[in-house]
N, C-alpha and C positions, 0 to 999 in steps of 0.2 A: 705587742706581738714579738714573737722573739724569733732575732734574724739565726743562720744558720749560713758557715763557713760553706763555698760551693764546693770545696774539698776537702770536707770534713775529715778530721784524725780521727779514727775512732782504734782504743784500745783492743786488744786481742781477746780480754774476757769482755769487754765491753761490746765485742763484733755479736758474739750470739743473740743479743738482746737488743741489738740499735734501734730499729722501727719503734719498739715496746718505750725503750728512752725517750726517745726522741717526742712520743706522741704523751708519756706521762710528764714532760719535763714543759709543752706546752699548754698540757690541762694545768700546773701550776700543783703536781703532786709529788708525795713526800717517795723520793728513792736513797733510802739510806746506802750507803755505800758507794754512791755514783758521781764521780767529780767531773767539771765541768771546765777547760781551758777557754778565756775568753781575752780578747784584747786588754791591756791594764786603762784602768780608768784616767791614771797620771802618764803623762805623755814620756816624763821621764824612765818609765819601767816598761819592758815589752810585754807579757802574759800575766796572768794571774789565775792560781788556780782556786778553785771553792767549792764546797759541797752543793750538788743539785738542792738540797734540801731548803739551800738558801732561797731560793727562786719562790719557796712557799709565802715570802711576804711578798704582800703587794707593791710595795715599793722598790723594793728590789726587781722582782721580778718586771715593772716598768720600764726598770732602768740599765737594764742589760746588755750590756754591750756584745756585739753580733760573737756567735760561740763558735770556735774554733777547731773543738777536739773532745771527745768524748771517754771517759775511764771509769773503771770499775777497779778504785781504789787508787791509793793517793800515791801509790808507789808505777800505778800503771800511766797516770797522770803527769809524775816528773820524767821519765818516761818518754812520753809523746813531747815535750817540753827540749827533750836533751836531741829527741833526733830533730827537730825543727833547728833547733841554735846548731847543731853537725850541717844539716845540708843547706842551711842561713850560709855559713862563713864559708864552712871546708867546701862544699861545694861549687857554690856560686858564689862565694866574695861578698857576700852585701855583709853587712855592720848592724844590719838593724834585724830581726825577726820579722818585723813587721814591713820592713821594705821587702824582705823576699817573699813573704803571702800575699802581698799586694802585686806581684809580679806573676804569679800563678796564676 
């Protein structure tokens, strides 16, 4: 089952279409162009980003770690990624990414 950030990022071309994502990304179907910000699997890295398309294996898709942020395209992706690590440090002082979504 695939978990889902409670305050989800979702991209600006990605906003038109969220419900539609969201619902084709947990049938396990193919959305070309649509990337997906999830926790990094190595503890040492904070995000990582990948094509939805990835999720069409089964193994993959098992093993997913809870998704963060939503983009329609790779450039709307890093993106969502840049304002996270701006209001991470510049805002709140935390060091990690992932200490400040855990604080949300």
């Amino acid at each position: 089952m695939i978990r889902w950030y409670k305050n989800l990022y979702v991209g600006d071309n990605a906003k038109k279409r969220e419900h539609k994502i969201r619902h084709h990304v947990e049938k396990g179907k193919l959305l070309p162009g649509i990337y997906l910000i999830t926790y990094a699997q190595n503890e040492k890295n904070q995000l990582e980003i990948f094509p939805a398309d990835m999720l069409k294996q089964k193994v993959l898709f098992a093993q997913c770690p809870e998704i963060i942020g939503i983009a329609s395209g790779y450039e709307e992706a890093l993106g969502i990624v840049m304002e996270l690590a701006d209001k991470s440090y510049r805002q709140e002082g935390c060091t990690s990414i992932r200490q400040y979504l855990n604080r949300e």
